[in-house]
N, C-alpha and C positions, 0 to 999 in steps of 0.2 A: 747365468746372467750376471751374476756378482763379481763372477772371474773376470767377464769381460769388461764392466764397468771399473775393476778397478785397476786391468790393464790398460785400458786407454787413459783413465784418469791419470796412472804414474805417466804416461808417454806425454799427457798431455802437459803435467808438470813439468818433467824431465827439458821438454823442448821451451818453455814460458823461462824457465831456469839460468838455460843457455843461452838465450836472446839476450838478458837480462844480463848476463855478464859478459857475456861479446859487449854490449852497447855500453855499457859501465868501463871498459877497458879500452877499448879500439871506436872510434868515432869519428868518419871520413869528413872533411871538410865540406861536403853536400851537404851534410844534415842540416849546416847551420842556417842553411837558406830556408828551409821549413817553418812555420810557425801556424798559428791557429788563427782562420780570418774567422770574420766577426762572425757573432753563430744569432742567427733569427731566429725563428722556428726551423726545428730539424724534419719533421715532418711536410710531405705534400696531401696536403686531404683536396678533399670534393665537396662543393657545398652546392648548394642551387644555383649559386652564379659560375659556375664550372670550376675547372681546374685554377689552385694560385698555389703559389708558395714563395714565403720573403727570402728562403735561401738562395745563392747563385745557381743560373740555370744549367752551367756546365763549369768542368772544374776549369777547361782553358780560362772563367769566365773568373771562376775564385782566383785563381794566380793573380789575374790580371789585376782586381781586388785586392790583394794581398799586397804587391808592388803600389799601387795607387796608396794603400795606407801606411805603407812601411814607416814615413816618416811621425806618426802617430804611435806605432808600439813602441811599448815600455823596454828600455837598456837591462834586460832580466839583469844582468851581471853587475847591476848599481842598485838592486833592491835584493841580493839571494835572504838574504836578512828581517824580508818583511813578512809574514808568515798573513800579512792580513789579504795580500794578492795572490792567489792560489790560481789563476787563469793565465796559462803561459802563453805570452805576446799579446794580450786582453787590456786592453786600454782602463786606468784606474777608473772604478767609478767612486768616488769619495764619496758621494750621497749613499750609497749602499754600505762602503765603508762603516760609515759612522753609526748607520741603525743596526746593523752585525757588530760593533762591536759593545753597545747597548744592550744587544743580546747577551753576549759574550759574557758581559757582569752579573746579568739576571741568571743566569746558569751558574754561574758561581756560585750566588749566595742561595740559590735551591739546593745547592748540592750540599752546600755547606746546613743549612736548613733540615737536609735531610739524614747528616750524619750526627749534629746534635740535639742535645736536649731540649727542652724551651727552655728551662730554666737557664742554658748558656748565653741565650740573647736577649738582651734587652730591648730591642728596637721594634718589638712587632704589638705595642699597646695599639688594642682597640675598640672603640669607644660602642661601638655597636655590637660587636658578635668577634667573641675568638674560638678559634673550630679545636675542640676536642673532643676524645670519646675516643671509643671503637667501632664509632659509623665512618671513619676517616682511617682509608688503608696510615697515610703520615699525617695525622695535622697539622703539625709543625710546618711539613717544607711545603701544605697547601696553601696555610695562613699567609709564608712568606711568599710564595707563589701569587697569590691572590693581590697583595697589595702589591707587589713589581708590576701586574697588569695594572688594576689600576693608576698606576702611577707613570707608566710607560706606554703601555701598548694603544698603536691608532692604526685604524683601520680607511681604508679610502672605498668609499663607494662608487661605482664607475656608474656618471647619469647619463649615459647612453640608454635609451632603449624606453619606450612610453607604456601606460600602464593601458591595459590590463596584465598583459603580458610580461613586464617587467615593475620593478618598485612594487608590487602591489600582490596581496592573496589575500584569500576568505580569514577573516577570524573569527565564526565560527566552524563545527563540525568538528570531524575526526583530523583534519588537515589542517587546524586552526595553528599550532605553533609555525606554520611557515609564514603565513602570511602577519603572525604577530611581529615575530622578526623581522620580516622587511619592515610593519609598521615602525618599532621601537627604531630600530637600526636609521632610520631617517628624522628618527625625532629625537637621536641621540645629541647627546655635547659631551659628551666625555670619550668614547672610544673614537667617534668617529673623528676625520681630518679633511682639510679640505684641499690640504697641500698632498700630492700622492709622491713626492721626494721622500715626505718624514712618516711614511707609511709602513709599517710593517707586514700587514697583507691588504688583498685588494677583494673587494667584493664582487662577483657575477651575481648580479639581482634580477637574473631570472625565474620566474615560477614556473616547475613542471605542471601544476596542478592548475594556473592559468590556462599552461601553454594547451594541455589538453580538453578542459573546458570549452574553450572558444577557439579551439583548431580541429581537433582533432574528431573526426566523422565517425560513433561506433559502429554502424552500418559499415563503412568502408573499412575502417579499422587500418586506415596508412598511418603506420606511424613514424613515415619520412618526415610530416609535419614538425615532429622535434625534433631530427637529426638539422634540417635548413631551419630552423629560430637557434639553434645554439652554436651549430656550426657558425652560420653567418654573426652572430653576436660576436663569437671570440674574433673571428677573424676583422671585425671592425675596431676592437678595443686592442687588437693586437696590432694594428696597422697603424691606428692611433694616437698609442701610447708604445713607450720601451718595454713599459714593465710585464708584460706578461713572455716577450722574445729576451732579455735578459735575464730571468728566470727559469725559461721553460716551464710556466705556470706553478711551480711548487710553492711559493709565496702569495697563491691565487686562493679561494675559497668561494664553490658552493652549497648550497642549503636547501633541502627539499625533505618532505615529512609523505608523499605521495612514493606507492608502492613502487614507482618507475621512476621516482631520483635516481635509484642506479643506473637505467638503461641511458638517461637522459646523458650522462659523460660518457658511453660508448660511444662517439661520433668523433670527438676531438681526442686524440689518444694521450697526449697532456694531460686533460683535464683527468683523463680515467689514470693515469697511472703517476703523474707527479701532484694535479693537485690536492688540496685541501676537500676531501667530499662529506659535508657534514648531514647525516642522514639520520632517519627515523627507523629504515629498513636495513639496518646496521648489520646482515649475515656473511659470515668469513667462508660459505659454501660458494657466494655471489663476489668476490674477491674486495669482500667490505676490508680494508687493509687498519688495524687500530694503532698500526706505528705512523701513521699519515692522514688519514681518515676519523672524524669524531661523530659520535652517536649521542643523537637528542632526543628527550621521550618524545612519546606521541601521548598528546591530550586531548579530549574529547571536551571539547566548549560548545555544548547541545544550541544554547543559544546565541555564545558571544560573554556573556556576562561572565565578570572576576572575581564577584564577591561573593560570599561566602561560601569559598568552593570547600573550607575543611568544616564536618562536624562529624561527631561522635558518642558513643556509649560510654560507658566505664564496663572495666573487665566483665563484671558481677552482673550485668546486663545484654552479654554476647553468650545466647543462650543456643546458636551455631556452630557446630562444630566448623565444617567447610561446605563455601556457599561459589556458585557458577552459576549465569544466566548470559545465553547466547546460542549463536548460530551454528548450527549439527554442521552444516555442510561448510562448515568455510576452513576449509584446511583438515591435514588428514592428523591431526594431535586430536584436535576436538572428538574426532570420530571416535579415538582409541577410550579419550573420556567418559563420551557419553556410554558404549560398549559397556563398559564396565562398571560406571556407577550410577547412571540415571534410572531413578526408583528404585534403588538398590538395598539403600540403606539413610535412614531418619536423617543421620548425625552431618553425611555427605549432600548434603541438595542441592541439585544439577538441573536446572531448568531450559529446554528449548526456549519457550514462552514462559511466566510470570504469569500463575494464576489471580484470577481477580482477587484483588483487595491485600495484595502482595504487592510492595513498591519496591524497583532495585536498588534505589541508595539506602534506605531503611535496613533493607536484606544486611545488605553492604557493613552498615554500624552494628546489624544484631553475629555480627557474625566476626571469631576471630580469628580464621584464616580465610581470606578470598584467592580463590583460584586464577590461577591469569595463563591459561594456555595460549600460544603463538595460533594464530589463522593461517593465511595462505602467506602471510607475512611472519617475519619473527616477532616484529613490532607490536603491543598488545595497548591499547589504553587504559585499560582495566590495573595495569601495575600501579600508574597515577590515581587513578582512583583509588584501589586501596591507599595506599598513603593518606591520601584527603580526609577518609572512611579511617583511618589509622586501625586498619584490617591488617594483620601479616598481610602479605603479597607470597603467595606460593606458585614459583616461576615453573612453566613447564616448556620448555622450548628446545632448540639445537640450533648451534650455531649462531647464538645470537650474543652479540657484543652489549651488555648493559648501559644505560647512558650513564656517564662519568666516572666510569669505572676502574678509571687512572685515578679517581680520589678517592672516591666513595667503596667501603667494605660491604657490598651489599649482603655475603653471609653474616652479619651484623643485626639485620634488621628485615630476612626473608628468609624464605625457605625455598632451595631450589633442587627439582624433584626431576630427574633423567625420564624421558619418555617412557622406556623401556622398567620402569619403578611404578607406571599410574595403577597397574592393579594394588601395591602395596599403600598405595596413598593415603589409608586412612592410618594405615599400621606407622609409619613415617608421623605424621603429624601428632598421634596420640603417644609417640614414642619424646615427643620435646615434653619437659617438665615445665611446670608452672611458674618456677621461677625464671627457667631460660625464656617461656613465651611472652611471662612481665618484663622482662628485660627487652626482648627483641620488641614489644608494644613499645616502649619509650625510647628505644633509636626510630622506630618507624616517627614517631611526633618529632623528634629532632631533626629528621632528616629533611622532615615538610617543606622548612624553609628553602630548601632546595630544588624545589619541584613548583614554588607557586610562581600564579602569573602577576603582575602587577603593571600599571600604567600610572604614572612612571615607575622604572621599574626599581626596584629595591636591593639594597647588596646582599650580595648571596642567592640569590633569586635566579630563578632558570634561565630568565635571561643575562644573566651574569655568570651561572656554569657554562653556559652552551658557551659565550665571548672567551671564558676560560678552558672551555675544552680546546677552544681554536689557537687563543693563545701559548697553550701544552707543545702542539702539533708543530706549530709554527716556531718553536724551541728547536725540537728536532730537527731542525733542517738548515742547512746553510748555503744557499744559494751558489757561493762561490764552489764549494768544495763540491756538488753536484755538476757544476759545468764545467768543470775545472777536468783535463787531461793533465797527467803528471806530471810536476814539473821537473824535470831529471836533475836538471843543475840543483836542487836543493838537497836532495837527498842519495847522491852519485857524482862520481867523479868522471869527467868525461877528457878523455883523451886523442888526439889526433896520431894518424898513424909516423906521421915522422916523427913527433914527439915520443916515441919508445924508446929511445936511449934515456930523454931525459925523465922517464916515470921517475926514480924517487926523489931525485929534486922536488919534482911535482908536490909529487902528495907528499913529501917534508914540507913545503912552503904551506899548507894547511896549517893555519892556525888550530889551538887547540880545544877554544872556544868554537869557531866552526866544527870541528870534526862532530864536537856534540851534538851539535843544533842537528846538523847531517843524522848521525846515527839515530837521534831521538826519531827524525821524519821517515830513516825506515822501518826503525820495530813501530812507527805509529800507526794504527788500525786503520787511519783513513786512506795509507798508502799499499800497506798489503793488503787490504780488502781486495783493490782488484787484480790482485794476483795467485787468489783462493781459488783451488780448483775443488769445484764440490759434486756428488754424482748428480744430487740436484740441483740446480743454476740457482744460484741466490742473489738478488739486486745488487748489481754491481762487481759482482766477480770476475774471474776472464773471459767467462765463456760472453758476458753481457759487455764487459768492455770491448770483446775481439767482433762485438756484433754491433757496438754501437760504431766502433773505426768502419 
């Protein structure tokens, strides 16, 4: 099987190779009639109201298009110079221009942030809270990160769509962070804009956890009800507006804390594979992706209420070793726990139920490591709790993505325990020394500030990581270079077949400043990326560019 994978592979190189220098060298005067008509939505979906799609219906249909806009594309050969148009024959959009190149400086100074010291910079006094420690994988280029958003980042809210089902969810229950965010998120003034030009991403304020509530029949158990509310959403706010068809939704972001956020972007294949899915149910077995996708806790707000959601013991008074109370049957982690340590042993207390005159926040404070095994979800609230409870948090899960994990060091301040380890779980736990357990108790308090809820909400606050997870996400990505097919004139010399006599004229009349800019754009990653042949297809290589043509 290797044999064959890596014969095809060289064949498949070998030919990508040859194309690639045929079209570099010899280039018939046809080609130059080609160019890229305007790109909508590349997809045709299905929603309740039948078949649509904003692409041309036939390609006689794009030519014709093409011709009709000719005098609107850009003279490539009067910009090869602009490195900020990367869509060939793609008409400028200078509004996008200008928030990409805002990006552009923000990445800089993270980068730069992140290869020095603090002591190198002066610029990041702050009157509130400056992030250090070992609860922060870099403090430094988070601190600087943190106030670029501030200082930068707006988000536009799309008011299509009426509540309950849109703007709005529960805050309380286990499902409380989604509907807190839409709250805050509309009672913003700092992130949010009202202008969607000066936007850097775009809000879908849908609630799965509405949509099912007050749709969705358990008896019938159709859950087309959420493929037509989402489907038809996009396709309205995309018909709309530009912004979601000149991106192809990756400067897009949803937000669901319900165990079916995921299932909720299967419908629109955008939304499941370019946009922003900010989720509670964060599992990379369920193609949770954390180079584009961000994970927010799940909190349990029994009643609604904010306040005094942290208290606690002192050490000398957590007279538990490790404490668990929950539900046997809800996923098959739990099962392996209870299996092996319910009634087992004093130090480990495992409870289905909570015998009387046993309280579980109490438990919670008397105890210094609380267990937090994953359900039929990865998502546990019990991790939040512990923090609150400034319990360790002893994580037992798979596959599950941590919330903010891109900042936060969470071997810093938890202990996390492989499924296949839960018989050794006391041996593990007893095996951390007292100094290392004092120490991890006092990033679990530091980290608090990162986990609470507040109305208004507070800097550093969950709801200012989750803004900053999205804002991270939304780093990574650059609109242009995603819809962008390559542009050859920038980084290739293109020849016409009667001009063979005169090649080295040619390419002597290259200045020697261009030849650089040239050479820089073909060892640049963003241009041999799609010309990596890999046995597995990686985003954007050739096997997904010769699928995306």
């Amino acid at each position: 099987m290797r044999r064959y994978i890596r014969k095809h592979s060289n064949l498949i190189l070998l030919a990508v190779v040859a194309i690639v220098l045929a079209s570099t060298i010899v280039l018939s005067k046809v080609s130059k009639g080609l160019s890229w008509f305007y790109l909508a939505s590349p997809w045709t979906w299905t929603s309740s109201l039948g078949a649509f799609s904003s692409l041309p219906y036939s390609s006689h249909h794009a030519i014709d298009k093409r011709k009709q806009k000719a005098k609107e594309f850009i003279n490539l050969e009067r910009i090869l110079d602009d490195e900020s148009v990367m869509k060939r024959g793609r008409p400028r959009d200078e509004r996008l221009e200008k928030v990409e190149a805002s990006l552009a400086r923000a990445r800089a100074l993270i980068r730069e942030a992140m290869l020095n010291t603090p002591n190198s910079t002066s610029d990041l006094q702050d009157l509130d809270y400056v992030p250090e420690g070992n609860i922060y994988r870099n403090a430094h280029a988070f601190h600087r990160s943190y106030l670029l958003m501030e200082k930068m980042f707006k988000i536009f809210v799309y008011e299509e769509g009426e509540p309950p089902l849109f703007h709005y969810g529960t805050c309380k229950n286990i499902y409380s962070m989604e509907g807190l965010f839409f709250s805050l998120m509309d009672q913003d003034k700092k992130y949010r804009t009202w202008n969607p030009d000066k936007a850097h991403v775009y809000f879908l304020p849908f609630s799965v956890v509405m949509i099912l509530e007050h749709l969705f029949d358990p008896i019938i158990r159709d859950k087309a009800v959420m493929e037509r509310t989402v489907v038809d959403y996009v396709r309205i706010i995309s018909h709309k507006y530009p912004y979601w068809n000149r991106s192809i939704g990756v400067d897009h972001f949803m937000l669901s804390c319900h165990d079916w956020g995921p299932r909720a972007t299967w419908y629109v294949k955008e939304l499941y594979y370019n946009a922003i899915r900010v989720l509670c149910n964060a599992n990379t077995s369920e193609y949770f992706n954390p180079k584009k996708d961000a994970s927010f806790p799940e909190i349990n707000l029994i009643t609604g209420e904010i306040v005094n959601l942290t208290a606690s013991l002192p050490p000398s008074n957590r007279s538990v070793l490790a404490f668990f109370a929950g539900n046997l049957y809800h996923g098959k982690i739990r099962a392996v726990l209870f299996k092996h340590w319910k009634g087992r042993d004093k130090d480990v207390q495992i409870y289905e139920t909570l015998p009387g005159g046993l309280s579980y926040d109490d438990m919670m404070k008397k105890s210094k490591y609380c267990l937090c095994p994953s359900g039929h979800e990865v998502a546990s609230p019990r991790i939040v709790e512990a923090i609150y409870a400034e319990c360790v948090p002893v994580l037992i899960s798979q596959h599950y993505v941590l919330p903010f994990s891109d900042v936060l060091n969470w071997d810093s301040f938890s202990v996390q325990v492989p499924v296949s380890e839960i018989p050794n779980l006391k041996k593990i736990v007893m095996g951390i020394s007292e100094d290392q357990y004092l120490r991890m108790l006092e990033h679990v308090k530091q980290v608090q500030r990162h986990f609470l809820v507040n109305d208004p909400p507070k800097r550093y606050d969950v709801f200012n990581m989750i803004i900053h997870s999205i804002w991270l996400r939304r780093l990574n990505i650059e609109p242009y270079q995603i819809l962008s097919e390559p542009n050859w004139n920038s980084f290739s010399v293109q020849v016409a077949v009667k001009d063979i006599p005169n090649i080295k004229k040619i390419l002597m009349g290259i200045s020697q400043s261009q030849y650089l800019r040239m050479q820089r754009r073909v060892n640049s990653f963003s241009v041999q990326r799609h010309f990596v042949v890999n046995a597995t297809p990686k985003r954007y290589d050739v096997f997904h560019m010769i699928t995306h043509s």
